[in-house]
C-alpha positions as CSV (number, residue, x, y, z in Angstrom):
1,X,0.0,0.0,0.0
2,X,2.8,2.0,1.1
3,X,4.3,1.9,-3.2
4,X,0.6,3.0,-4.3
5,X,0.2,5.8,-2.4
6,X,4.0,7.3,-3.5
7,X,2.8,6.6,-7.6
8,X,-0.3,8.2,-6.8
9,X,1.9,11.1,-4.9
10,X,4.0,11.9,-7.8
11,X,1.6,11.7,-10.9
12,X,-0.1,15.1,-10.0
13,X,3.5,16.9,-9.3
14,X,4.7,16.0,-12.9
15,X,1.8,16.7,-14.7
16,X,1.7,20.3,-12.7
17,X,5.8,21.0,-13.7
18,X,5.0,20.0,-17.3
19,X,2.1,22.6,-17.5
20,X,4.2,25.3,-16.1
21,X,7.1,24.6,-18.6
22,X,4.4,24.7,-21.7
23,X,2.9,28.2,-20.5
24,X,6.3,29.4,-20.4
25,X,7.6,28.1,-23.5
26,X,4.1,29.8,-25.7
27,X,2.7,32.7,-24.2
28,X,6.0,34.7,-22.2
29,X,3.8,37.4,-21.5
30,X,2.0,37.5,-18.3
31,X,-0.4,40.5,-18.8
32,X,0.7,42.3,-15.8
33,X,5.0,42.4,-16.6
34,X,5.9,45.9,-16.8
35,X,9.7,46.5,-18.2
36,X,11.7,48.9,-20.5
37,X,11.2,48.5,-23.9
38,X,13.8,49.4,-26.5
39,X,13.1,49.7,-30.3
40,X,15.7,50.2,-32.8
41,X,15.4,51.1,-36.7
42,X,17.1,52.6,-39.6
43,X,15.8,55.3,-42.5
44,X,17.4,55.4,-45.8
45,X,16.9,56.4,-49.3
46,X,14.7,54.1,-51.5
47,X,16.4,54.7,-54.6
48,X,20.5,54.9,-53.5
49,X,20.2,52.8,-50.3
50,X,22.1,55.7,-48.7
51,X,21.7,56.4,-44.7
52,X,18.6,59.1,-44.3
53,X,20.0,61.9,-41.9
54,X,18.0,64.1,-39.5
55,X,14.3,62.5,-40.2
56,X,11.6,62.9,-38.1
57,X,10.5,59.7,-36.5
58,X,7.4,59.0,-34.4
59,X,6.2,56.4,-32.1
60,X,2.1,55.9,-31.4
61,X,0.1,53.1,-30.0
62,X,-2.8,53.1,-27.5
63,X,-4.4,50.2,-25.6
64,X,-7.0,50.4,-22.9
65,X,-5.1,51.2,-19.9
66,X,-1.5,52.7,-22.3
67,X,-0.6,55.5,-24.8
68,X,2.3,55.8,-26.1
69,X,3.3,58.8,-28.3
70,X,6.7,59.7,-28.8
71,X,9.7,61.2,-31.3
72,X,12.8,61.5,-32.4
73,X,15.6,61.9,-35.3
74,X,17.5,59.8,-37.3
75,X,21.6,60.1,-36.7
76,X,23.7,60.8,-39.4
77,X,23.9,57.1,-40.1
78,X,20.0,56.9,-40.5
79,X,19.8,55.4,-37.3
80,X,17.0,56.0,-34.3
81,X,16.4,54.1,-30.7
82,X,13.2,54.5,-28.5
83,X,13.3,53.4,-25.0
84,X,10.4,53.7,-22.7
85,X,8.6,51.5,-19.9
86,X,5.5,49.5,-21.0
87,X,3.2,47.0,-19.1
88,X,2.9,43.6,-21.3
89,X,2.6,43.9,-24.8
90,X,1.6,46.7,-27.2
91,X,1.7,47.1,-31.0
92,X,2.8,50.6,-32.3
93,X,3.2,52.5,-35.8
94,X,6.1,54.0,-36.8
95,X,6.5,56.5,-39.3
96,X,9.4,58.2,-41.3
97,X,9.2,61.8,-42.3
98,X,11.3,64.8,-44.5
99,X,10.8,67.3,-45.9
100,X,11.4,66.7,-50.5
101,X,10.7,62.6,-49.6
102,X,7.3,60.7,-48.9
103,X,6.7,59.5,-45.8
104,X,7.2,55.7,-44.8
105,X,5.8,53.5,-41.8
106,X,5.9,50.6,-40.5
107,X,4.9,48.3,-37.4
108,X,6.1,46.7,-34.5
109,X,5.0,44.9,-31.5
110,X,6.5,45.9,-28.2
111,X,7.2,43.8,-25.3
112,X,8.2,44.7,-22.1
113,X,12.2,43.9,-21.1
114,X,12.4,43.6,-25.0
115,X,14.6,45.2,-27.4
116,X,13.0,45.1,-30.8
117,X,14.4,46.1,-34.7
118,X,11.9,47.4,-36.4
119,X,11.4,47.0,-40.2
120,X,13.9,49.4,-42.2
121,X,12.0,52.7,-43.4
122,X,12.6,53.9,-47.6
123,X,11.8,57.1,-48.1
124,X,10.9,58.3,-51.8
125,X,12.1,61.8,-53.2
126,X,8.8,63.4,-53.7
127,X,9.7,65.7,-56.3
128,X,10.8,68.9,-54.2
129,X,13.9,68.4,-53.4
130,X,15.9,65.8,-51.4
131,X,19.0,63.7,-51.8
132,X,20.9,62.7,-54.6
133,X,17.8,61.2,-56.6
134,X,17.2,64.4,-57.8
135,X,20.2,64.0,-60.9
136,X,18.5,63.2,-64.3
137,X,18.5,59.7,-65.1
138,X,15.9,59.6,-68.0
139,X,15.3,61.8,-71.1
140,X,12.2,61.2,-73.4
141,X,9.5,62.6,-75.9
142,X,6.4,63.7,-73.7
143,X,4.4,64.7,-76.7
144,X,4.3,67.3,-79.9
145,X,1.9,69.9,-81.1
146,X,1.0,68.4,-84.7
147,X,1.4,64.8,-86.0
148,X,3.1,66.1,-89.2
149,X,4.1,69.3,-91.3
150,X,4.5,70.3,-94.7
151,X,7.1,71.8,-96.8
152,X,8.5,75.0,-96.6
153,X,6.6,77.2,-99.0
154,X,3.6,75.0,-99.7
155,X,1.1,76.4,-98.3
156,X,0.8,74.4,-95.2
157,X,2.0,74.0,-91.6
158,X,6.0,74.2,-91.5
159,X,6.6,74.0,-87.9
160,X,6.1,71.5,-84.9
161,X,7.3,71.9,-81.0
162,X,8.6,69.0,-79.4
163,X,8.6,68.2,-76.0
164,X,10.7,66.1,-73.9
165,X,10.3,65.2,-70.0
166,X,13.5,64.6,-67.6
167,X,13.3,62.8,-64.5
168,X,15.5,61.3,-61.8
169,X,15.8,57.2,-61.0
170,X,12.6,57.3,-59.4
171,X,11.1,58.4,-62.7
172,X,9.8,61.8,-60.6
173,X,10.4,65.0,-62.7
174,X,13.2,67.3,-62.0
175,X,12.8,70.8,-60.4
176,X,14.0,74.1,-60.8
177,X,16.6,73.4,-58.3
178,X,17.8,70.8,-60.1
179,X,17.2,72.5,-63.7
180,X,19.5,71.2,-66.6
181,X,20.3,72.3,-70.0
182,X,19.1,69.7,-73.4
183,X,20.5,70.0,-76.5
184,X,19.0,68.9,-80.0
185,X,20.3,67.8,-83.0
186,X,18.9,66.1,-86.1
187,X,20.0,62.1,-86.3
188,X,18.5,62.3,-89.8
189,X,17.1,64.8,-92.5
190,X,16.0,64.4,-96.0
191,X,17.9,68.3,-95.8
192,X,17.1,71.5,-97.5
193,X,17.1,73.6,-94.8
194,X,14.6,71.3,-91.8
195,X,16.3,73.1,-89.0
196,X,16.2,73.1,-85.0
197,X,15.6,76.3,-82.8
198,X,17.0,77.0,-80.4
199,X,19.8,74.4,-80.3
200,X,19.1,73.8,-76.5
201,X,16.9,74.8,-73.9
202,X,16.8,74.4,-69.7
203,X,14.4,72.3,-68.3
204,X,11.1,74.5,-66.4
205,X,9.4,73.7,-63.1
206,X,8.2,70.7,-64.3
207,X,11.3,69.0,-65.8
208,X,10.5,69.7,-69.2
209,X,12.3,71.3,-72.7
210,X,11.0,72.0,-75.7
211,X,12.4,72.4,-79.5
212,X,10.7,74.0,-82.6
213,X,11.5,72.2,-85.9
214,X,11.2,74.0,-88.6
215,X,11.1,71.9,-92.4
216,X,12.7,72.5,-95.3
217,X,11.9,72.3,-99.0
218,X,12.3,68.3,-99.1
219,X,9.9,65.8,-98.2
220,X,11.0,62.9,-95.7
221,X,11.2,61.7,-92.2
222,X,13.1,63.8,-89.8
223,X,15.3,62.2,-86.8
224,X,15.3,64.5,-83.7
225,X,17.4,63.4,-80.6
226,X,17.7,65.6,-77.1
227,X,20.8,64.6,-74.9
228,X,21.7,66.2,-71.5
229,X,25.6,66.2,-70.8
230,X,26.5,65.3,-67.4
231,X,30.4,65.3,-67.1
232,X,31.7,62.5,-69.2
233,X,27.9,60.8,-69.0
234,X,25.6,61.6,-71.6
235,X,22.0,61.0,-71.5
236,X,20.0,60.4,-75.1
237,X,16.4,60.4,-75.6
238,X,15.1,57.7,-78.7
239,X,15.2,59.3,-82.0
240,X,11.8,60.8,-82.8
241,X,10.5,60.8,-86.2
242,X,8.7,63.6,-87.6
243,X,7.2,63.4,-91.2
244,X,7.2,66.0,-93.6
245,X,4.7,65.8,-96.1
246,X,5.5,67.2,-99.8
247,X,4.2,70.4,-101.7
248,X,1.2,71.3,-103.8
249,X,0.9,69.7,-107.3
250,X,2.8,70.6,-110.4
251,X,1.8,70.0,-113.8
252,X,5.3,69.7,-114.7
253,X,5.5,66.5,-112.3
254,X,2.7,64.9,-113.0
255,X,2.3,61.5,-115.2
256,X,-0.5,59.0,-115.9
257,X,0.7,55.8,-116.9
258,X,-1.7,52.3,-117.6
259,X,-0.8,49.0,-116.6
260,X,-1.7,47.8,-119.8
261,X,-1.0,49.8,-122.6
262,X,-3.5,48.1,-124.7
263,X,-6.5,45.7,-123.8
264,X,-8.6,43.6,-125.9
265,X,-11.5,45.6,-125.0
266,X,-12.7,47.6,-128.1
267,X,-15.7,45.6,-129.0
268,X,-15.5,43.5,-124.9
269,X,-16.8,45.4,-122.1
270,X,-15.6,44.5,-118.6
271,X,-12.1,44.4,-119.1
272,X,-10.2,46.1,-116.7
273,X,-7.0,48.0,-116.8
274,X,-5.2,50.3,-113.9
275,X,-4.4,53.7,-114.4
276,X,-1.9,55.1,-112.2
277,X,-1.4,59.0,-111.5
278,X,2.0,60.2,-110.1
279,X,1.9,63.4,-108.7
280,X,4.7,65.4,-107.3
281,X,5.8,69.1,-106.3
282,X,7.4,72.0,-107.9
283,X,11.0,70.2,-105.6
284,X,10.2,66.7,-107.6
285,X,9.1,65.6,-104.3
286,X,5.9,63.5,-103.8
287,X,2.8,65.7,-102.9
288,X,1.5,65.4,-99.3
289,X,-0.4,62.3,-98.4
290,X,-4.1,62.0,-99.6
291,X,-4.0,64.7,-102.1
292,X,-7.0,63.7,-103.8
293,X,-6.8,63.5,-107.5
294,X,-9.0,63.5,-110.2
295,X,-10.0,61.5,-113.3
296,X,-11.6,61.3,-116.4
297,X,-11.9,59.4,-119.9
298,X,-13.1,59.3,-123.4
299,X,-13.6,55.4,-123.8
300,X,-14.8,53.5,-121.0
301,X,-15.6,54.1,-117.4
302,X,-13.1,55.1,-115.0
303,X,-13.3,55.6,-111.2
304,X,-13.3,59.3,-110.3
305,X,-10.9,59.8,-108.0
306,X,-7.8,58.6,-106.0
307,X,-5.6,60.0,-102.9
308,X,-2.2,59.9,-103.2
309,X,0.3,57.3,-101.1
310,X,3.5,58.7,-99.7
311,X,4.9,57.8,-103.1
312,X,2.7,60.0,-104.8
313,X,0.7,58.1,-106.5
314,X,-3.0,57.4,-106.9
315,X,-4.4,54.7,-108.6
316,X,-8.4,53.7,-110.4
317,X,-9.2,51.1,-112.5
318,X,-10.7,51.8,-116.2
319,X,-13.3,49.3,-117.3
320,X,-14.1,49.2,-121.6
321,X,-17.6,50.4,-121.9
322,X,-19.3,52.8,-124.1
323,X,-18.4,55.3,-125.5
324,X,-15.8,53.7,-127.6
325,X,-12.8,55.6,-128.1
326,X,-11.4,57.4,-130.6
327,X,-8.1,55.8,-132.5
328,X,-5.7,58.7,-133.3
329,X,-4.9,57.3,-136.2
330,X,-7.6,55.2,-138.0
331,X,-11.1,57.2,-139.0
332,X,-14.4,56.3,-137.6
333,X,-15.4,54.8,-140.9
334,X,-13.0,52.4,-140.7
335,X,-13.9,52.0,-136.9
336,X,-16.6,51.4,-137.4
337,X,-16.0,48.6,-139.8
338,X,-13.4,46.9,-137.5
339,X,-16.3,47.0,-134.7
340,X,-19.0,45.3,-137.1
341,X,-16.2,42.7,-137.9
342,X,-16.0,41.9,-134.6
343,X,-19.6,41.7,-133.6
344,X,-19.8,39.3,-135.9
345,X,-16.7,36.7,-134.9
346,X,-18.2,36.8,-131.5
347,X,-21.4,36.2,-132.6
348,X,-20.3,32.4,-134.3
């Protein structure tokens, strides 16, 4: 009896040490510990990964019976520690702040006796100022005032603005502060005189610059590239095409060709044959896309009109029908002969 009653003895004291050990292994907070807290943390740029000097950093949190609300700056490292007494647990915000970045936050849960790393704060240049972020990084074509322009001299628009947009690594536009100068040149020109003006220009408020090209007497594609020069670097938008569009028709360079100088059609209606105009300026240049043109016959149907392709041309197809034409050469007497002849073959 003596053996049973010391088993029975130390069952319960076991069982009552494990329980303890579990508690203390999963929930170390009692609900009533009170203890310093400490809670470490970093700030640094977003885009260079540098430390983040002198930013404002504050601490909030509020429970039921606690409210914590405190401050303080980052060291020239990017560094910042809070230390203050707390009862239990508490979870607080912490936020990043300076003046030219945006704001950053993060959370953290503090424990009492604890010292805690909070999540690393990135600040973003906002724009206004800052840290090195601010240096162009990017240069390109933010839009233009026209699609396309015409000759010099033809009668139609000869000029078109360009626009380009600079911004820093975090693709934010560069301020006044930070203002640079863009120069221009042409990467390719059909020439006669399509020139740039003025040759560079310094970037505004917004971090844009803008170029007026002016054509020339040629039709073709222009090639317009903007650079900035920083040091040895240089920074180079994509070439940007402009079209320029030909001149007003000339009698002297215009031609009408068939595709078939002569189709068994006299005395057959239907057949078809294309008729192809080629129109081009007073430069030999081809006239501006979708100049409409015109067209009529003796003999036959035709279509009446055509716009032009960026070669110049317009085409319609001719279909033999009455009226019959006229031969240049043999008279309508005899014409008229060949035509009953004809008739008459395709009638067996």
């Amino acid at each position: 009896m003596k053996k049973i009653y010391i088993l029975l003895f130390l069952i319960p004291i076991l069982l009552l040490t494990g329980c303890q050990k579990s508690d203390s292994t999963s929930n170390p907070v009692t609900g009533d510990e009170t203890g310093v807290v400490t809670i470490n943390g970093e700030v640094v740029d977003f885009s260079t990964g540098s430390p983040v000097a002198n930013a404002a950093i504050s601490l909030s949190g509020v429970s039921a019976d606690t409210a914590i609300n405190k401050s303080a700056v980052s060291d020239a490292n990017g560094k910042y520690t809070f230390e203050f007494n707390l009862k239990a647990g508490l979870e607080l915000a912490v936020v990043a702040r300076k003046e030219g970045f945006v704001s950053d936050s993060t959370k953290v849960f503090a424990v009492a006796n604890r010292t805690i790393t909070a999540s690393r704060l990135l600040l973003k240049a906002s724009g206004t100022g800052g840290s090195g972020t601010r240096v162009p990084a990017s240069l390109y074509l933010l839009g233009t005032s026209v699609a396309n322009i015409g000759i010099k001299g033809a009668g139609g628009l000869e000029t078109v603005q360009l626009v380009f947009q600079v911004v820093d690594s975090l693709g934010i536009p560069i301020d006044l502060d930070n203002a640079v100068n863009v120069g221009y040149v042409l990467a390719a020109s059909p020439g006669s005189g399509a020139v740039l003006n003025p040759p560079s220009t310094r970037t505004d408020a917004n971090g844009q610059a803008s170029v007026v090209l002016t054509s020339g007497t040629k039709a073709g594609v222009v090639q317009v590239t903007a650079s900035i020069s920083l040091g040895s670097k240089i920074i180079s938008s994509n070439p940007v095409a402009v079209t320029i569009h030909g001149g007003l028709p000339d009698l002297t360079h215009f031609s009408c060709v068939p595709a078939i100088l002569n189709i068994p059609g006299y005395n057959v209606f239907g057949v078809e044959d294309v008729i192809t105009a080629f129109v081009g300026d007073k430069y030999s240049n081809p006239v501006r896309v979708g100049t409409a043109v015109y067209f009529n016959t003796e003999g036959g149907i035709i279509e009446g009109s055509a716009l032009t392709t960026a070669l110049g041309a317009a085409s319609v197809t001719l279909y033999s029908a009455n009226p019959l034409p006229n031969h240049p050469v043999l008279d309508p007497d005899l014409l008229r002969l060949l035509q009953q002849q004809l008739t008459k073959v395709s009638q067996q």
